[in-house]
ChimeraX commands (.cxc) that place a marker at each C-alpha (Angstrom):
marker #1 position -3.82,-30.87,10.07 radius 0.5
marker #1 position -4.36,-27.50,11.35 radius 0.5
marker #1 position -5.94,-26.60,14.50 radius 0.5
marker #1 position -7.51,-23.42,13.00 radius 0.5
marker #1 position -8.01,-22.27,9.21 radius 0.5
marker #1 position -8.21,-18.54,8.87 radius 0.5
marker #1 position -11.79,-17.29,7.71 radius 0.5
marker #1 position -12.76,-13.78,6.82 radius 0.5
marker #1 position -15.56,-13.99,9.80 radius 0.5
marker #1 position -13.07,-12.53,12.31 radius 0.5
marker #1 position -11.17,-9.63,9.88 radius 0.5
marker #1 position -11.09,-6.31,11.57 radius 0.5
marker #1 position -11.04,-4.74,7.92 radius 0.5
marker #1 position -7.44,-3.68,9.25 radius 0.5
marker #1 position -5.14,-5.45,6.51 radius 0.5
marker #1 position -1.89,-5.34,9.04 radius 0.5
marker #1 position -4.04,-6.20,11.98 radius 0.5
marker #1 position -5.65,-9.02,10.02 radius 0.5
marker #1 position -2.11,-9.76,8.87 radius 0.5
marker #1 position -0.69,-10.14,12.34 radius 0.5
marker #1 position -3.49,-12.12,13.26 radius 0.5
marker #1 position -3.36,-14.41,10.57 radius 0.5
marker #1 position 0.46,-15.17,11.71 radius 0.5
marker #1 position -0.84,-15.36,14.97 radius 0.5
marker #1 position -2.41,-18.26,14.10 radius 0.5
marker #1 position 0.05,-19.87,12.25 radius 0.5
marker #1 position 2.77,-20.11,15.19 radius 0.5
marker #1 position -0.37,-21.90,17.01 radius 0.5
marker #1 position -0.46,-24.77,13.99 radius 0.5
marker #1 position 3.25,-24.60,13.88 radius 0.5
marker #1 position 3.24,-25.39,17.79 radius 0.5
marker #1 position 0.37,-27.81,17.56 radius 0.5
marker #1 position 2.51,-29.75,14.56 radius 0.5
marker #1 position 5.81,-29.59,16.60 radius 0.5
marker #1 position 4.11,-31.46,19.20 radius 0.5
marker #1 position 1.73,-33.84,17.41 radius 0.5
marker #1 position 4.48,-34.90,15.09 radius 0.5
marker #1 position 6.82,-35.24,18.17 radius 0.5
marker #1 position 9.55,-32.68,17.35 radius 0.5
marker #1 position 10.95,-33.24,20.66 radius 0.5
marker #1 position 11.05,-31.04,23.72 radius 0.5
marker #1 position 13.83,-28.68,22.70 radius 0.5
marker #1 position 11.75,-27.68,19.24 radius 0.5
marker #1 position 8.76,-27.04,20.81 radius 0.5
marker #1 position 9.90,-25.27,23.53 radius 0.5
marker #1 position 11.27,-22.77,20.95 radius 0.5
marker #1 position 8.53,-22.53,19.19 radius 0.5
marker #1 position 6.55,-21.69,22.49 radius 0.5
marker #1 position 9.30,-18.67,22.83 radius 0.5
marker #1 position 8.52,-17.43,18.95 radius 0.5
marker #1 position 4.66,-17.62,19.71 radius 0.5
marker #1 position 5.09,-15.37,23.02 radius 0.5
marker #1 position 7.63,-13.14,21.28 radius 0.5
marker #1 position 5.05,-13.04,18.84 radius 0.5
marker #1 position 2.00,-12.27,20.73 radius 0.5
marker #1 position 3.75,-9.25,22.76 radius 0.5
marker #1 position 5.00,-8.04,19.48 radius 0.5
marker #1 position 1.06,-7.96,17.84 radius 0.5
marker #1 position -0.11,-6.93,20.92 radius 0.5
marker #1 position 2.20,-3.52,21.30 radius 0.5
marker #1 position 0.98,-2.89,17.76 radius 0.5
marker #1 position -2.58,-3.33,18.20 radius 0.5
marker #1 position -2.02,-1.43,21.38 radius 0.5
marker #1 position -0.12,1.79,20.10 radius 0.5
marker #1 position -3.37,1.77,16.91 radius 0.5
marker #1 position -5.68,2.31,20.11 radius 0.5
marker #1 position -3.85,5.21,21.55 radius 0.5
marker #1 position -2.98,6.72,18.18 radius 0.5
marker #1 position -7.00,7.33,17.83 radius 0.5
marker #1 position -7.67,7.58,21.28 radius 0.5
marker #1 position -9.53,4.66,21.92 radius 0.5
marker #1 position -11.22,4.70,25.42 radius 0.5
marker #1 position -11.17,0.99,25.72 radius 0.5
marker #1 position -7.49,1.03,25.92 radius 0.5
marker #1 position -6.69,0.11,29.36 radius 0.5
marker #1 position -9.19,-2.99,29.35 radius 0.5
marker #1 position -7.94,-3.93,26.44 radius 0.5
marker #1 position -4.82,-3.92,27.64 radius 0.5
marker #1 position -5.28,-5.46,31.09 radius 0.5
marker #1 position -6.79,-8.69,28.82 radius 0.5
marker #1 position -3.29,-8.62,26.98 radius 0.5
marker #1 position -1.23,-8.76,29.69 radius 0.5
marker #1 position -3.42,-11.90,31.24 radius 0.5
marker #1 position -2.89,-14.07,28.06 radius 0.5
marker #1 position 0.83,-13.17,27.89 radius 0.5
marker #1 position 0.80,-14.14,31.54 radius 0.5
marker #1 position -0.94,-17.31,30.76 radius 0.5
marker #1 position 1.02,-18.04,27.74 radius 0.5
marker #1 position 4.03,-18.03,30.27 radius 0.5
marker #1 position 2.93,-20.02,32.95 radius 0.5
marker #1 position 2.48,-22.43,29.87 radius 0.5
marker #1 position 5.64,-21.78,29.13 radius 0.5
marker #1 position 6.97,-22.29,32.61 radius 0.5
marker #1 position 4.98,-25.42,32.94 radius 0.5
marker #1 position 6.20,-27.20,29.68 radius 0.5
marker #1 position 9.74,-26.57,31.21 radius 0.5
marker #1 position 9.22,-28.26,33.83 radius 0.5
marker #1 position 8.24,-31.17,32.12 radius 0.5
marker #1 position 4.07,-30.70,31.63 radius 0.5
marker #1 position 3.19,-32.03,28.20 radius 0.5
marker #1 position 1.74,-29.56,25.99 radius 0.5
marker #1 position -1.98,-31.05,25.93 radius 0.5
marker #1 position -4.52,-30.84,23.27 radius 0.5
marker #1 position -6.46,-28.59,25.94 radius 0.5
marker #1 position -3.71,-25.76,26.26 radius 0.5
marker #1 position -3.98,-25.47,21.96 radius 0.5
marker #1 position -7.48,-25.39,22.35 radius 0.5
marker #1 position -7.68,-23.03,24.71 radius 0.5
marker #1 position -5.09,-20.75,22.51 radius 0.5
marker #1 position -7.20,-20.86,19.85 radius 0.5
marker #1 position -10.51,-20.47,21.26 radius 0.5
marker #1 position -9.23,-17.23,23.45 radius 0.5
marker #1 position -7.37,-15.79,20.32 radius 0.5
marker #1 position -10.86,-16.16,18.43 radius 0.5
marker #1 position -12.93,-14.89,21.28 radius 0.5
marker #1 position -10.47,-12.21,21.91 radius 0.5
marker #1 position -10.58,-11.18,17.65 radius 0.5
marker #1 position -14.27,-11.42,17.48 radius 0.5
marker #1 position -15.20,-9.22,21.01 radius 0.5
marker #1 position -12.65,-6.81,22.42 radius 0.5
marker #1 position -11.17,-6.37,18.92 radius 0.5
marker #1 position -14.07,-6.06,17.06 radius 0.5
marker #1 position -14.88,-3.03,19.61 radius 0.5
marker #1 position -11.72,-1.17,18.22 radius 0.5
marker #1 position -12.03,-2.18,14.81 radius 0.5
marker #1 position -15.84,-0.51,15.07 radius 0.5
marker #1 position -14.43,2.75,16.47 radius 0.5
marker #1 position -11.54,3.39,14.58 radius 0.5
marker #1 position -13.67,2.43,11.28 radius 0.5
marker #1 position -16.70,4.96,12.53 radius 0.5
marker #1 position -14.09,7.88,13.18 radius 0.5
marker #1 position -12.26,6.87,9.71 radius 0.5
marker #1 position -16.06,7.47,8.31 radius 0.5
marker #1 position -16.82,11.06,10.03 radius 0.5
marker #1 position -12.90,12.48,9.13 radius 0.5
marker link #1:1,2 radius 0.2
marker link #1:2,3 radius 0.2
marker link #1:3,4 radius 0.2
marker link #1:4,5 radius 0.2
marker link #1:5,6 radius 0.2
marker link #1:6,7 radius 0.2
marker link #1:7,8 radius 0.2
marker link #1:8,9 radius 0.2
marker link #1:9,10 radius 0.2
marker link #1:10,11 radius 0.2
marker link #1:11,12 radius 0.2
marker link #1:12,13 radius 0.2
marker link #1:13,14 radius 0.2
marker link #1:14,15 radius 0.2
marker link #1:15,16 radius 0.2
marker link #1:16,17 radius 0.2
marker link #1:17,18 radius 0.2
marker link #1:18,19 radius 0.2
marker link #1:19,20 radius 0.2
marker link #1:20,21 radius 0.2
marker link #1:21,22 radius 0.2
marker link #1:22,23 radius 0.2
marker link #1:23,24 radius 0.2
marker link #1:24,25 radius 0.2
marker link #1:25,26 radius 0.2
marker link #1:26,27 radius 0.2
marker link #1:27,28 radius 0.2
marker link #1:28,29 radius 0.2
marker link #1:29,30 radius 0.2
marker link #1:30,31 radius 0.2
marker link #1:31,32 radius 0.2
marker link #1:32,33 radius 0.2
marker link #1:33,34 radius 0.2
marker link #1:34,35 radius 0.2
marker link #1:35,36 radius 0.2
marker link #1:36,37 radius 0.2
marker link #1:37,38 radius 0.2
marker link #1:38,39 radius 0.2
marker link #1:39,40 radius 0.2
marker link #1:40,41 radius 0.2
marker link #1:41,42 radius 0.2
marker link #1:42,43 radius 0.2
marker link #1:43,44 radius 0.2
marker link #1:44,45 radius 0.2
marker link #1:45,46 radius 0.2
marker link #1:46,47 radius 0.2
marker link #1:47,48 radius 0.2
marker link #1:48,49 radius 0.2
marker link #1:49,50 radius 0.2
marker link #1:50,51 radius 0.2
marker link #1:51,52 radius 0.2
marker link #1:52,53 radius 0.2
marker link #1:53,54 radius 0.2
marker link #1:54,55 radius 0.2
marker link #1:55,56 radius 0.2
marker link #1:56,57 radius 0.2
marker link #1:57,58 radius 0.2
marker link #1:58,59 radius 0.2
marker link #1:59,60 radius 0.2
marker link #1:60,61 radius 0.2
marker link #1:61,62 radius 0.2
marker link #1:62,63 radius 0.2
marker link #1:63,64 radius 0.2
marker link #1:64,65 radius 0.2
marker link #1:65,66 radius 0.2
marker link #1:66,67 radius 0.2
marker link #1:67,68 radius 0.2
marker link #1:68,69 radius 0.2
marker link #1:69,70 radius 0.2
marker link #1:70,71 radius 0.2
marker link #1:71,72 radius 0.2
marker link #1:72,73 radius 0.2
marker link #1:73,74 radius 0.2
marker link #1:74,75 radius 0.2
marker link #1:75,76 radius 0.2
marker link #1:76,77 radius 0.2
marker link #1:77,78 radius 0.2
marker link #1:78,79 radius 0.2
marker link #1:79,80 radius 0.2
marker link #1:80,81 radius 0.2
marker link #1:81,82 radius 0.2
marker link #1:82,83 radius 0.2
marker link #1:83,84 radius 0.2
marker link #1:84,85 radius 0.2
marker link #1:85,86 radius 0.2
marker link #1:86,87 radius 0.2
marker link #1:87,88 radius 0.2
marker link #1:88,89 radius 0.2
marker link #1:89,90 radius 0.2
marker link #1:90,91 radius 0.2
marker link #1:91,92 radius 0.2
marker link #1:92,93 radius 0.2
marker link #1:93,94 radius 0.2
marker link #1:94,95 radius 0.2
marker link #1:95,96 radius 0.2
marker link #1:96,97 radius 0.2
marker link #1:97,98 radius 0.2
marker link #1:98,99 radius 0.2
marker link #1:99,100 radius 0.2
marker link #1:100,101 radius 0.2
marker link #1:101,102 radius 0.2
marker link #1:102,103 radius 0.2
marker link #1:103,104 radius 0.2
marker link #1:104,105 radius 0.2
marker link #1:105,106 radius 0.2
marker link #1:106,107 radius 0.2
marker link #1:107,108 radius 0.2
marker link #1:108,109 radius 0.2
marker link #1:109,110 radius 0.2
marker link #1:110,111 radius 0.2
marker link #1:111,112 radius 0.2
marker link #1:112,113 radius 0.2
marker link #1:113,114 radius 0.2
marker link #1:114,115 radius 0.2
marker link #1:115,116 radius 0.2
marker link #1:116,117 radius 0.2
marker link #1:117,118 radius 0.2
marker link #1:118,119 radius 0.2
marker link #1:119,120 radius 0.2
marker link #1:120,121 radius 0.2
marker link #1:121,122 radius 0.2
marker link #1:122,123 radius 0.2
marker link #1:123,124 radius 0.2
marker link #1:124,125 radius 0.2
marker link #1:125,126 radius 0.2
marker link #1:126,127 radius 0.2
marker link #1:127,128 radius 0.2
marker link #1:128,129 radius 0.2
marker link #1:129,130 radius 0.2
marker link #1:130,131 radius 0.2
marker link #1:131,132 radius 0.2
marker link #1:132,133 radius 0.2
marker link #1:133,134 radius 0.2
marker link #1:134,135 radius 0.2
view
């Protein structure tokens, strides 16, 4: 079972952005399959390296949209980026060391990915949507 099904309550009205959110979430039921159906150390540790890989990759994208309309939430936006990647790889670092990957750590994923979609992207999915609407 999934630990989140997509729903149009968090769209940006951005198809790619939605896109790359939607995958988002994906590598975070893949990961929380590889570990509930015991996949073994080695699988889920490479699954944690797609997610990351993953994240950075949305993230740059999301990030270069801002600057390309001049977003002036940019640099906040960023700065709460960078803090997830960071925490995603002290995760990272932790699990190779030998930390399980908890129930907790996929919740916390998903409920930051959601919180992070519905607030601070919302805010850039409102301004580049109002400037799209004046020319």
């Amino acid at each position: 079972m999934a630990i989140f099904e997509w729903d149009d309550s968090i769209a940006l009205g951005i198809p790619a952005i939605d896109e790359q959110h939607k995958a988002l979430f994906d590598w975070v039921n893949t990961l929380n399959e590889a570990v509930r159906d015991g996949d073994g150390s080695e699988a889920v540790g490479e699954v944690i390296w797609k997610l990351i890989t993953y994240v950075t990759e949305h993230f740059c994208a999301e990030e270069r949209l801002m600057i390309s309309c001049n977003y002036p939430g940019l640099v906040a936006h960023r700065n709460e980026h960078d803090q997830f990647v960071s925490r995603l790889r002290e995760i990272q670092v932790n699990f190779i060391d030998g930390h399980e990957m908890s129930k907790k750590i996929l919740d916390f994923m998903v409920d930051w990915l959601v919180c992070h979609i519905k607030g601070t992207d919302q805010g850039y999915s409102r301004f580049i949507h109002a400037k799209a609407e004046k020319g």
